[in-house]
RODO-2510 file (C-alpha; in nm, 4 decimals, decimal comma):
residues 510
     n   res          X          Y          Z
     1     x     1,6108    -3,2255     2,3965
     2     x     1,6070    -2,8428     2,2854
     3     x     1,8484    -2,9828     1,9971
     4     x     1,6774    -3,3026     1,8703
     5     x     1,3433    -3,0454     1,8558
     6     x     1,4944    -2,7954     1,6390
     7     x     1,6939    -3,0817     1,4355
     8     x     1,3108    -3,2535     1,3461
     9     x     1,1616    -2,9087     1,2753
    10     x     1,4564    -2,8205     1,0138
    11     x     1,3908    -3,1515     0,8160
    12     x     1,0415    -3,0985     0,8158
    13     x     1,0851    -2,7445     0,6513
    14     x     1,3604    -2,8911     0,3962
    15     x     1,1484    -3,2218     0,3447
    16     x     0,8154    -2,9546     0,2297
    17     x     1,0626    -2,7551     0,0243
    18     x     1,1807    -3,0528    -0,1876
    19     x     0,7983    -3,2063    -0,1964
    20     x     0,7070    -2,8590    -0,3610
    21     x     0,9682    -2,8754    -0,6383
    22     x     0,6453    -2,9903    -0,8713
    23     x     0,4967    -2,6581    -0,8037
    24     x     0,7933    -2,4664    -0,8904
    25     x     0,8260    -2,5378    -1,2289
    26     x     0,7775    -2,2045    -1,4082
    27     x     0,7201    -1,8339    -1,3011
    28     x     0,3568    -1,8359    -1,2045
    29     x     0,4051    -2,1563    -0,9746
    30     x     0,7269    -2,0123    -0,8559
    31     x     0,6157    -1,7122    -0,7553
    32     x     0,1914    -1,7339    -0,6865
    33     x     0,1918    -2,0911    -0,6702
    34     x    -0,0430    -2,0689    -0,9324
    35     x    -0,3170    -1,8780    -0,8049
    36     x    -0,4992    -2,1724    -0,6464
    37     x    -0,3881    -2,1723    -0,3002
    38     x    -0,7035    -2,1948    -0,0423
    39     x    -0,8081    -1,9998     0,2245
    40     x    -0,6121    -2,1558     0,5390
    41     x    -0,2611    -2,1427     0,3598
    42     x    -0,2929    -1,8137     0,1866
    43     x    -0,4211    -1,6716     0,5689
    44     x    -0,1913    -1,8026     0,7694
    45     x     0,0696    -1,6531     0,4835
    46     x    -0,0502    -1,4037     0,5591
    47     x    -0,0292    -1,3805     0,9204
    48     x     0,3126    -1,5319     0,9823
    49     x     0,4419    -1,2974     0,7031
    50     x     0,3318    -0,9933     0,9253
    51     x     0,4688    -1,1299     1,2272
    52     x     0,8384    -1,2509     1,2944
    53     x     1,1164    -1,1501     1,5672
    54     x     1,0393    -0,8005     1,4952
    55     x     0,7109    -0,8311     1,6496
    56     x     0,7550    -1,0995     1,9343
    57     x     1,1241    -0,9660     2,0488
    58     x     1,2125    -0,5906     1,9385
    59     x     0,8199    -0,4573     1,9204
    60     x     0,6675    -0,6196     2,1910
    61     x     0,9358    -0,5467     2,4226
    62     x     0,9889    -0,2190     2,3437
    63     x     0,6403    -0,1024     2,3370
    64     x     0,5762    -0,2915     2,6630
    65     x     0,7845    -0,1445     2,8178
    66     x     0,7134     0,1830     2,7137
    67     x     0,3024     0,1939     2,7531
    68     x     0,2518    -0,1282     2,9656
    69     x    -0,0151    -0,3239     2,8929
    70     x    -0,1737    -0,0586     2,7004
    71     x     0,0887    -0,2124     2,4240
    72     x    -0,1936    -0,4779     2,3297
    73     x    -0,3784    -0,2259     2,1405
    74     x    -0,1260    -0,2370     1,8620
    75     x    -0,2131    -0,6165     1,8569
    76     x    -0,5849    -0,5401     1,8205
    77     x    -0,5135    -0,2772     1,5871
    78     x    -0,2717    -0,4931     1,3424
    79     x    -0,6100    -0,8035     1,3506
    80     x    -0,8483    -0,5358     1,2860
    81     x    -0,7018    -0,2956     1,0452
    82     x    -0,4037    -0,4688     0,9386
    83     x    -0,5976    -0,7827     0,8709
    84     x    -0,9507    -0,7668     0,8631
    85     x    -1,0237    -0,4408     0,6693
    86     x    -0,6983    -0,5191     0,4367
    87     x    -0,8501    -0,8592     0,3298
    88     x    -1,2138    -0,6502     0,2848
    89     x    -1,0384    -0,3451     0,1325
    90     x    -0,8342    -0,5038    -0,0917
    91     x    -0,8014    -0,8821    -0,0732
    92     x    -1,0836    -0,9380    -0,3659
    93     x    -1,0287    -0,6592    -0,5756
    94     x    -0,6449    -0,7415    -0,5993
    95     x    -0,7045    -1,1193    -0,7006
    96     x    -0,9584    -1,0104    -0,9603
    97     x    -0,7837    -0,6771    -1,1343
    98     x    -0,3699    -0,8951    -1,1130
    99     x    -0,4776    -1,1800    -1,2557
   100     x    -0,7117    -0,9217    -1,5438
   101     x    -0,3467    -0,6919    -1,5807
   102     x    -0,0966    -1,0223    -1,5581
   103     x     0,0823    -0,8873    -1,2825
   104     x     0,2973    -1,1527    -1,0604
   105     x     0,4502    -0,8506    -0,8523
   106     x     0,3657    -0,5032    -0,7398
   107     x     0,6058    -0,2828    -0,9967
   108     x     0,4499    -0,5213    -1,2702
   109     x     0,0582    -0,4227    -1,1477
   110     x     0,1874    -0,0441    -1,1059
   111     x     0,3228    -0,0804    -1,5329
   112     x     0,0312    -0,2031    -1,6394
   113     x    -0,2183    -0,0401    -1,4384
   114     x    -0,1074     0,2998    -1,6061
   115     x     0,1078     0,2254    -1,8941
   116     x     0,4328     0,2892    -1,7611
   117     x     0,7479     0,0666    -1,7629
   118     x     0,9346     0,3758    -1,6199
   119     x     0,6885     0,3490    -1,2514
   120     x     0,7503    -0,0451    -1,2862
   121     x     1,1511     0,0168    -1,2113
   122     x     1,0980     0,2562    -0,9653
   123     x     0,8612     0,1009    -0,7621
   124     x     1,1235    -0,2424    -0,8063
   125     x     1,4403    -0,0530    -0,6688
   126     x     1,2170     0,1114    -0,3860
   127     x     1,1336    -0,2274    -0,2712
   128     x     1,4878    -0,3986    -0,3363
   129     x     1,6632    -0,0753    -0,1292
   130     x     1,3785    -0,0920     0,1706
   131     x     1,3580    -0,4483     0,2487
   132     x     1,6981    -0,5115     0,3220
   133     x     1,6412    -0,3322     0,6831
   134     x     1,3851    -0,5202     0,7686
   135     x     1,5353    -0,8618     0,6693
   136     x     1,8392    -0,7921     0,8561
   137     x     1,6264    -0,7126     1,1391
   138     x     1,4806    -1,0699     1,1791
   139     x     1,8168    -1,2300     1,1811
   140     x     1,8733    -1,0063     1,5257
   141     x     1,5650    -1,0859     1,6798
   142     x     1,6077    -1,4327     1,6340
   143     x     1,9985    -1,4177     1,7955
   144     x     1,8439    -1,2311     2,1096
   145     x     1,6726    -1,6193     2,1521
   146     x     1,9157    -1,8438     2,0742
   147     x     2,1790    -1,6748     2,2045
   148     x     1,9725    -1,7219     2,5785
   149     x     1,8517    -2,1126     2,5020
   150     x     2,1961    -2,2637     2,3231
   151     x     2,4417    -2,0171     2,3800
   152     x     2,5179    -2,0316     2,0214
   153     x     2,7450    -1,7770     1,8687
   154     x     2,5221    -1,4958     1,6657
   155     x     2,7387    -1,5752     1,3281
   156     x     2,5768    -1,9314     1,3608
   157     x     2,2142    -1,8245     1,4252
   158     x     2,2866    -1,6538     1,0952
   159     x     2,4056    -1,9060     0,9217
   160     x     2,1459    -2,1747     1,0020
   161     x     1,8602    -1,9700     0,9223
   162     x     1,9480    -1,8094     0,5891
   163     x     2,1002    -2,1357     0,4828
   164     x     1,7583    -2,3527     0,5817
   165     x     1,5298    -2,0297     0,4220
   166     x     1,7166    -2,0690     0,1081
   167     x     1,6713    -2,4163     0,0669
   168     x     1,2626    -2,4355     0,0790
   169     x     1,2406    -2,1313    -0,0998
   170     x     1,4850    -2,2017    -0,3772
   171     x     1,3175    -2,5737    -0,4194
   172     x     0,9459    -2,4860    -0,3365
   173     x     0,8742    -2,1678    -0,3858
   174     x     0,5395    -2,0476    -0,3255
   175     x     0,3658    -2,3355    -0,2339
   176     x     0,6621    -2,4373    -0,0199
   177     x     0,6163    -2,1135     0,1578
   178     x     0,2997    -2,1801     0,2063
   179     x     0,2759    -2,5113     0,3450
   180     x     0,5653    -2,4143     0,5628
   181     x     0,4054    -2,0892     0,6758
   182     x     0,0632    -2,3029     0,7842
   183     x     0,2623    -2,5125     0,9837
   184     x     0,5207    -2,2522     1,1335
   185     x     0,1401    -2,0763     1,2368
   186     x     0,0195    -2,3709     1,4149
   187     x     0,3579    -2,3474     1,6460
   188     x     0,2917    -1,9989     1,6677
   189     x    -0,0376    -2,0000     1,8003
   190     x    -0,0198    -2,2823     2,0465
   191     x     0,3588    -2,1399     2,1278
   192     x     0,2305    -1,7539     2,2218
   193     x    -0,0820    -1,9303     2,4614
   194     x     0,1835    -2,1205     2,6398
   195     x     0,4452    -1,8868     2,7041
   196     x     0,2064    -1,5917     2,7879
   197     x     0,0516    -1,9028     3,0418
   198     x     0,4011    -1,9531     3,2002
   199     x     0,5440    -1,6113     3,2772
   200     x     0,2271    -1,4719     3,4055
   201     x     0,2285    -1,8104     3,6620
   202     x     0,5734    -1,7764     3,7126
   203     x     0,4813    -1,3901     3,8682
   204     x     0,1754    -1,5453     4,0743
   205     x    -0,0937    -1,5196     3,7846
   206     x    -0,2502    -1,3106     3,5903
   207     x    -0,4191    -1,0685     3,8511
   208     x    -0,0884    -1,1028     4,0844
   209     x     0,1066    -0,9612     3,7599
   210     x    -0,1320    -0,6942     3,6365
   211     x    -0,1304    -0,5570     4,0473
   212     x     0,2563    -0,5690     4,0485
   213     x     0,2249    -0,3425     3,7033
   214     x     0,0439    -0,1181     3,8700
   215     x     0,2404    -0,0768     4,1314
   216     x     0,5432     0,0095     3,9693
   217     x     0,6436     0,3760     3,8782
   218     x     0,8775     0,5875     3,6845
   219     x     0,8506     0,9589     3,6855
   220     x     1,0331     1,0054     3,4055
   221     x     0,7862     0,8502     3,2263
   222     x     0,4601     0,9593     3,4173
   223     x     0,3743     1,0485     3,7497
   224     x     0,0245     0,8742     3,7687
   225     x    -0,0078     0,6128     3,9748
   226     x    -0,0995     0,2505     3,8350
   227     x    -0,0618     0,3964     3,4436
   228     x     0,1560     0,0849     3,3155
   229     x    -0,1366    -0,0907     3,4070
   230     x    -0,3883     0,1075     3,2700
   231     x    -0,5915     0,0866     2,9278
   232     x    -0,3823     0,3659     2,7310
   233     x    -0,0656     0,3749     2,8884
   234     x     0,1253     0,6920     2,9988
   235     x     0,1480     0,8128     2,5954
   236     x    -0,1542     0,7994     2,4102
   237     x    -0,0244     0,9722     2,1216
   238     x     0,3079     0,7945     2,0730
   239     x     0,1260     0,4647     2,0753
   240     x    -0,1490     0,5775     1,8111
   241     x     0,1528     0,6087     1,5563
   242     x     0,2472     0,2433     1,6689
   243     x    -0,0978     0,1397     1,5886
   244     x    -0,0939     0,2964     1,2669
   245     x     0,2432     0,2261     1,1401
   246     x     0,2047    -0,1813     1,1999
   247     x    -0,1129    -0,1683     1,1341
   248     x    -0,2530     0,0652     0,8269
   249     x     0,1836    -0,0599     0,6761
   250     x     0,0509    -0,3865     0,5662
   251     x    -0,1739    -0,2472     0,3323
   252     x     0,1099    -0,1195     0,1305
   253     x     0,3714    -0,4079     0,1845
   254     x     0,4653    -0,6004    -0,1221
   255     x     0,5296    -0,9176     0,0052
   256     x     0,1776    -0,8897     0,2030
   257     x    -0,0099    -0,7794    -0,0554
   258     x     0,1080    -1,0630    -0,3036
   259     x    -0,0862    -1,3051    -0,0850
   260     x    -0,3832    -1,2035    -0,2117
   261     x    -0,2466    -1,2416    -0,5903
   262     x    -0,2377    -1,6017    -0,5344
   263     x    -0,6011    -1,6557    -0,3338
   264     x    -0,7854    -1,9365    -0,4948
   265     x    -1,1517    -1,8094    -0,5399
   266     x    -1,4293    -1,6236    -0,3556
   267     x    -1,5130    -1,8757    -0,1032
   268     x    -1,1466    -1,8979     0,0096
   269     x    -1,1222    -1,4565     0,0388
   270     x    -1,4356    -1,5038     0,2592
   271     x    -1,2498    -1,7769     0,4892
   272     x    -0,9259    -1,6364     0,4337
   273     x    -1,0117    -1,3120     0,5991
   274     x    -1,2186    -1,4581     0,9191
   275     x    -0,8779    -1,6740     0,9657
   276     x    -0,6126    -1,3978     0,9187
   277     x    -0,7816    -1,1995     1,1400
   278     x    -0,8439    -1,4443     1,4354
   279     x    -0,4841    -1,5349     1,3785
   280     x    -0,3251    -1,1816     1,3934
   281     x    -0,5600    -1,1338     1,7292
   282     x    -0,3805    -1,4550     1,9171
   283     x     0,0016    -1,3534     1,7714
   284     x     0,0165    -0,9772     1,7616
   285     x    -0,2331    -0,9604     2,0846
   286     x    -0,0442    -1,1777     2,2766
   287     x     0,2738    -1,0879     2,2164
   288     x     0,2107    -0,7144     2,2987
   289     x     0,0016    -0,8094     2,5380
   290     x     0,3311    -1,0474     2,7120
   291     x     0,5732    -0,7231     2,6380
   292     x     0,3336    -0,5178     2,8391
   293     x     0,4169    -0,7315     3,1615
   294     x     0,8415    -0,6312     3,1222
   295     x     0,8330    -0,3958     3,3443
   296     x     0,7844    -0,6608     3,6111
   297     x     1,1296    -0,7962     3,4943
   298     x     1,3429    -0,5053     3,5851
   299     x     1,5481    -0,6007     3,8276
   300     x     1,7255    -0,8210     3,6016
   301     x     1,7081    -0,5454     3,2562
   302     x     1,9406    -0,3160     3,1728
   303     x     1,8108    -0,1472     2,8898
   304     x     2,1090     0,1350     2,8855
   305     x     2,3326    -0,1729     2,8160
   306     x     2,1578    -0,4503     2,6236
   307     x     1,8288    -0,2420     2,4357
   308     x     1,4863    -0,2970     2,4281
   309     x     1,5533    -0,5904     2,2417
   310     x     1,6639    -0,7997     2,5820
   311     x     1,3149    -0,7447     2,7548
   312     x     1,1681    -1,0032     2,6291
   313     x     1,4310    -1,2826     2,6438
   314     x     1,5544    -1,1813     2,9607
   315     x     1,1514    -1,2764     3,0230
   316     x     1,1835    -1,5885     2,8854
   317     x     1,5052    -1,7284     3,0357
   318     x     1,3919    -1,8577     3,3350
   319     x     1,1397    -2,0789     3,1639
   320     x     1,1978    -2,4784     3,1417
   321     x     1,3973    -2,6275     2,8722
   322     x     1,1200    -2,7516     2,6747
   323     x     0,9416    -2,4208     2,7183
   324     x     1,2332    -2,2646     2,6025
   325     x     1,2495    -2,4760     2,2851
   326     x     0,9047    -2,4449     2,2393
   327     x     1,0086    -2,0551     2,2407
   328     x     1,3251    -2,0630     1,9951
   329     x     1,1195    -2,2473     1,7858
   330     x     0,8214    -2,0474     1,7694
   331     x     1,0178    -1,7119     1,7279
   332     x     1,2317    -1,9119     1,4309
   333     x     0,8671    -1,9749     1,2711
   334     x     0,7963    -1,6392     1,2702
   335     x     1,1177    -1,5243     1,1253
   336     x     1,1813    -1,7779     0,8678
   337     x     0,8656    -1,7495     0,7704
   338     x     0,8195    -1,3678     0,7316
   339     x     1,1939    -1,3806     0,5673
   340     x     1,1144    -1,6305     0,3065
   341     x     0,8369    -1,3926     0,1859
   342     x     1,0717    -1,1304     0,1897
   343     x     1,3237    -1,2695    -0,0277
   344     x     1,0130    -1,4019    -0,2735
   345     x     0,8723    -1,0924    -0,3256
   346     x     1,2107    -0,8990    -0,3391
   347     x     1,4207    -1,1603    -0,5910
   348     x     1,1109    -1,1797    -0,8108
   349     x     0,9966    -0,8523    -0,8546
   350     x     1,3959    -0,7859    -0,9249
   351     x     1,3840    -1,0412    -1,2271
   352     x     1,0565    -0,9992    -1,3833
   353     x     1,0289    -0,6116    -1,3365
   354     x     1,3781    -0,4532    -1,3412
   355     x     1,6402    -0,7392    -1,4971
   356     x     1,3992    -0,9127    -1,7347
   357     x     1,3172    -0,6477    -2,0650
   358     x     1,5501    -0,3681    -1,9178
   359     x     1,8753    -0,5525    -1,8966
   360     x     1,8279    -0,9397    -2,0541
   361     x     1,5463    -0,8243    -2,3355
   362     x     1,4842    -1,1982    -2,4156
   363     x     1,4248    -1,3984    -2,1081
   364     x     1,2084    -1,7423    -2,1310
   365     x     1,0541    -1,8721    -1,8305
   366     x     1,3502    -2,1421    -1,7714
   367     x     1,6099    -1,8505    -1,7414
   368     x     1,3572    -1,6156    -1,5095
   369     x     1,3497    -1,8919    -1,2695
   370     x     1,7157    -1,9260    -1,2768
   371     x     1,7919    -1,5662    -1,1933
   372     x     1,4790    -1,5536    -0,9261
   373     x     1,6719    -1,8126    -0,7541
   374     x     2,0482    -1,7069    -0,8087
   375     x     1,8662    -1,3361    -0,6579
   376     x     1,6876    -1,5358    -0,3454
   377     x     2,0559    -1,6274    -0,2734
   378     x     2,1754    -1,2882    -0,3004
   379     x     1,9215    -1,1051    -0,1268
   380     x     1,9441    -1,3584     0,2009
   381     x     2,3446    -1,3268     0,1811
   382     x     2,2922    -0,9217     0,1684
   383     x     2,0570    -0,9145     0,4558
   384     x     2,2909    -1,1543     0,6442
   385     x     2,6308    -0,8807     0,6317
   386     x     2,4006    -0,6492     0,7128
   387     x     2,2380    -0,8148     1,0071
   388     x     2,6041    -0,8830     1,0980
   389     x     2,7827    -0,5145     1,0675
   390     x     2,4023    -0,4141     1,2372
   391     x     2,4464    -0,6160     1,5675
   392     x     2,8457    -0,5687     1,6113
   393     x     2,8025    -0,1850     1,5783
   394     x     2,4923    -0,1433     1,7461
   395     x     2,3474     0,1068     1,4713
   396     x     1,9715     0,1057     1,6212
   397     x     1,7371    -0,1489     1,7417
   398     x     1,5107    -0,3840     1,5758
   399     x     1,1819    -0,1390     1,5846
   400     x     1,3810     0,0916     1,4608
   401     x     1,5151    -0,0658     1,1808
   402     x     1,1653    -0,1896     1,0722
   403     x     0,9852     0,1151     1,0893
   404     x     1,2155     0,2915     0,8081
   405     x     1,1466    -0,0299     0,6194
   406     x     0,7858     0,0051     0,7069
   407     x     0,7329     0,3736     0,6669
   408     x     0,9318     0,3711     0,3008
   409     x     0,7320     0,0591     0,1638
   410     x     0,3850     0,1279     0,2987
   411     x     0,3904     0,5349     0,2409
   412     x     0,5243     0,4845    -0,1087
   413     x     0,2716     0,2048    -0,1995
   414     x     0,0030     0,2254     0,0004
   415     x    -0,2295     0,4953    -0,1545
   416     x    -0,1287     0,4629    -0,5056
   417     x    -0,2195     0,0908    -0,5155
   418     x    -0,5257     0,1348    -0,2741
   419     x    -0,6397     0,4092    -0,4926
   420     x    -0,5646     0,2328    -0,8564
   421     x    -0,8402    -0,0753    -0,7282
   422     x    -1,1157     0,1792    -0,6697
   423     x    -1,0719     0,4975    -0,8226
   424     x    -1,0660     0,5679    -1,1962
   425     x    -0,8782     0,8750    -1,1906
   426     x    -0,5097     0,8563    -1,0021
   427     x    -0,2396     0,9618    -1,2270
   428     x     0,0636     0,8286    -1,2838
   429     x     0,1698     1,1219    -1,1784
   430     x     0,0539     1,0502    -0,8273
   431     x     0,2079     0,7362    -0,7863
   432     x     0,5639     0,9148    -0,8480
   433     x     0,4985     1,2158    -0,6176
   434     x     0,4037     0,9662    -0,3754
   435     x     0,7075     0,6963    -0,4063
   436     x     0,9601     1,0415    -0,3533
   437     x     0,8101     1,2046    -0,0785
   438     x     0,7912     0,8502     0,1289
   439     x     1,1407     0,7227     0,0098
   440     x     1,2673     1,0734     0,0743
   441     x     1,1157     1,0953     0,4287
   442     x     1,2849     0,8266     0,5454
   443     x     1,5741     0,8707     0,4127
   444     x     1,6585     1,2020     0,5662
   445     x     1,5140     1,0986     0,8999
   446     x     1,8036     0,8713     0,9356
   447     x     2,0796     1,0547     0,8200
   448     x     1,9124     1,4450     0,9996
   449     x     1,6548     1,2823     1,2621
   450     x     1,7684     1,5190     1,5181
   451     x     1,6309     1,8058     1,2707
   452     x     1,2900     1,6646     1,2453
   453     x     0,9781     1,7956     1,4350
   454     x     0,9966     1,6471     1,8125
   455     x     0,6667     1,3977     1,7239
   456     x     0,8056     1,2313     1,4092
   457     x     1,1749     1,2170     1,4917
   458     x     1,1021     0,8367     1,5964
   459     x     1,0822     0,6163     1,2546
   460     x     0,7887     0,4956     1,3639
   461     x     0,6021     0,8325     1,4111
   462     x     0,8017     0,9395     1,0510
   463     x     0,6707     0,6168     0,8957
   464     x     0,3311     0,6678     1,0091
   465     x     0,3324     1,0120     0,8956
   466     x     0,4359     0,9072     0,5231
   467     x     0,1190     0,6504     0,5078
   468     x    -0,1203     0,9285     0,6016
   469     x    -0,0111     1,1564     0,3216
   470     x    -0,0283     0,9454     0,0717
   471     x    -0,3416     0,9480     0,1271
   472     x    -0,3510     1,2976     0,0660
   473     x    -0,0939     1,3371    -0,2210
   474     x    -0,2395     1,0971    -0,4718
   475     x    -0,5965     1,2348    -0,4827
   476     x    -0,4580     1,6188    -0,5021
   477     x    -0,1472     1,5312    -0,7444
   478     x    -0,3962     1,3390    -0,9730
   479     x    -0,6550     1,6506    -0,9689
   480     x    -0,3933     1,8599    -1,1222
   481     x    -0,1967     1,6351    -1,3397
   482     x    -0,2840     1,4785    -1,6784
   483     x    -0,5204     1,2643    -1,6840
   484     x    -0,4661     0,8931    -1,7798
   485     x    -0,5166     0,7487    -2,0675
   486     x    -0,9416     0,6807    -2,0988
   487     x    -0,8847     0,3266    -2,2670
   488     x    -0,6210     0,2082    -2,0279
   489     x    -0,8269     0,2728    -1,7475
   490     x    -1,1582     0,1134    -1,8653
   491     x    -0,9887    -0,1839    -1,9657
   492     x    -0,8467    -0,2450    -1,6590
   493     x    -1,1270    -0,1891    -1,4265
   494     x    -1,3476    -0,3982    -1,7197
   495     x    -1,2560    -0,7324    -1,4760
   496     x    -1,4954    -0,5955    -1,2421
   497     x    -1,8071    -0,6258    -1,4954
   498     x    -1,7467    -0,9573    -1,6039
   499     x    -2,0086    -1,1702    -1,5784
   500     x    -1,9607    -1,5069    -1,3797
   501     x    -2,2095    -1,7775    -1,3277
   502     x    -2,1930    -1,9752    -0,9950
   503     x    -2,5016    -2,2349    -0,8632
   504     x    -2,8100    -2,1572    -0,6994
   505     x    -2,6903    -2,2724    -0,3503
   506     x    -2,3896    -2,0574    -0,3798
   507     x    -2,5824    -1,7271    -0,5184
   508     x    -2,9305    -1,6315    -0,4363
   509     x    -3,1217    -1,5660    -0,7226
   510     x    -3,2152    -1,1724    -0,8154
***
């Protein structure tokens, strides 16, 4: 039964992928499905591109068990900042000034934005370097799963997924993305109600669970009485950097922020951000808010042994078979999906901002769709080996691995491009200081952690360091650097002046 359920849900996926080829027939289809996608597939995008295994297996156990139910505040801190204000922040002002500057990807905006082919490779081989990490995190995630409902060897979870990823993307693009995304959040939502349904009945209910929580203890944790139960947790601090880090990172994430490139019109940013929001409130709430019930699993956890990254499917594994499937499948959606935007944004931004001009100087659209496909390839095989060598040699655990993805993407993007929507006067100057100190960060805090400050030796605490300073760095660096140039900067905030006519019952009149 588990079989035949996955088997219908993989020719589903491949069936959309193929349907889509019609979209995918040049660069702007390809890659922003050419800007006309409505609100319901560009939010749900959006949401299932935020959350994957990372989220449901290594951050929701982990943080569970660390803070207890106090976990679910990261879950009401990724719908309310990492959804809600992003769409408000950014979400219109992105559609308008990409489609004014002509800018598929991020590195392309950054060029044209201030002039500077030089920022547009940097900011490509930052991505290309920083989401390998996190895609060879979903692959683990995902093996935690099916190793516990098929006994499948990992090599095979591997295997299937990159191979079935490849396929929609490579055929669909976009669009197939898209569509698949919608439907891979539809399992997801009904998927995270039903499991969170089971294991609390399975430990006598909801009250029954949250009174065992309480009841448990660890000194060398915290010594207060009932504080896995209780609304912060034992470590208030530690778990505002969670909140932060997968929360305030989105803003600065590539393959997030290239949703809102491809939003069809005003009506559908309005929608669009009501959606993502409720959406990342049932997935990221639930999901922390399940992790934050481990603790009433320990008896059979051995987190010495098997990592944080067991908690939850040891959870899971005493569910029934079809709860199970419903399970594999719904953490699958979440990585396949999240993965597919991954590869997207990464092969893409690869062709059109670092291979295409620098390397090929002539390249028509025919041959840029060739090479963003022969990259998708590459970039999934890549993030395969490296999920591979990962998981044999035990090198650190999901979280981990996606908060120096995280902390590197978000604290080298997330100010400049914030900034560059509203603010006339951040220097290109700014936007390098800003991509070095991040990239630099989080480099050294893997390879001399142990010589950080105590509070940000974690890559989560590092990552969300690097966001908050950005913040800081680009407004000071631009103060003292030269100034950009007057004409490139009118012209590209000009798209906010336009003038646009829309009807009466649309638009009251003045």
């Amino acid at each position: 039964m588990k079989l035949l359920v996955l088997i219908i849900y993989f020719l589903v996926l491949i069936g959309i992928g193929l349907y889509c080829r019609k979209h995918a027939t040049d660069v702007n289809g390809f890659v922003l499905g050419g800007r006309s996608v409505g609100p319901w597939l560009t939010a749900f995008a959006y949401g299932t591109s935020y959350f994957s295994a990372v989220v449901f297996v290594g951050y929701a156990g982990q943080f569970g068990w660390k803070y207890g139910i106090a976990a679910t505040w990261a879950g009401i801190g990724n719908a309310a900042i990492g959804s809600l204000l992003a769409w408000v922040v950014l979400g219109r002002r992105t559609r308008i000034m990409t489609q004014h500057l002509n800018s598929a990807t991020m590195p392309q905006f950054f060029q044209e934005r201030f002039g500077s082919p030089a920022l547009k490779i940097g900011a490509s081989i930052i991505i290309f370097i920083f989401l390998i990490p996190y895609t060879a995190s979903l692959y683990n995630g995902l093996s935690r799963l099916f190793g516990m409902a098929f006994n499948i060897d990992y090599s095979w979870c591997i295997i299937i997924m990159a191979i079935l990823t490849a396929i929609y993307v490579i055929a669909g693009g976009y669009m197939a993305t898209a569509i698949n995304d919608f439907i891979q959040g539809i399992i997801m939502l009904f998927g995270i109600v039903t499991i969170i349904a089971a294991v609390l009945m399975s430990k006598g209910g909801f009250m029954a669970a949250l009174d065992g929580l309480a009841r448990i203890t660890d000194e060398s944790v915290s010594t207060t009485p009932g504080v896995f139960a209780s609304m912060f947790g034992p470590d208030p601090l530690n778990l505002m950097f969670v909140v932060i880090l997968t929360s305030l990172g989105t803003w600065g994430l590539p393959q997030m922020v290239q949703k809102f490139y491809a939003i069809k019109d005003e009506e559908s940013v309005r929608k669009g951000t009501i959606i993502s929001t409720l959406f990342a409130l049932v997935i990221a709430g639930g999901s922390y808010f399940l992790g934050g019930f481990g603790r009433l699993f320990s008896d059979q956890i051995d987190i010495e042994a098997n990592g944080y990254d067991s908690i939850v499917p040891t959870m899971l594994s005493n569910l029934s078979p079809i709860l199970i499937a419903l399970v594999v499948i719904l953490v699958l959606s979440a990585s396949m999906s999240t993965l597919s935007s991954l590869v997207l944004a990464s092969s893409s931004t690869l062709t059109i901002d670092l291979i295409k001009d620098n390397i090929i100087k002539k390249m028509d659209e025919k041959k840029q769709l060739l090479y963003i496909r022969i990259l998708v390839v590459i970039f999934i095989a890549i993030s395969a080996i490296l999920a591979l060598i990962q998981y044999k040699s035990s090198v650190t655990f999901i979280a981990q691995l996606m908060g120096v993805s995280w902390g590197a993407l978000a604290g080298a993007f997330l100010a400049p491009f914030m900034y560059s929507l509203h603010w006339k006067s951040i220097t290109k100057a700014s936007c390098w200081v800003c991509f070095i100190f991040s990239s630099v960060l989080m480099v050294a805090n893997i390879f001399f952690r142990s010589s950080f400050p105590a509070i940000i030796q974690s890559p989560i605490n590092c990552g969300a360091v690097a966001m908050l300073c950005g913040f800081i760095i680009v407004p000071v660096v631009s103060l003292f650097t030269k100034k950009p140039d007057e004409k490139l900067v009118e012209d590209a905030f000009a798209c906010y002046n336009l003038k646009t006519y829309v009807k009466q019952k649309t638009s009251l009149a003045d």
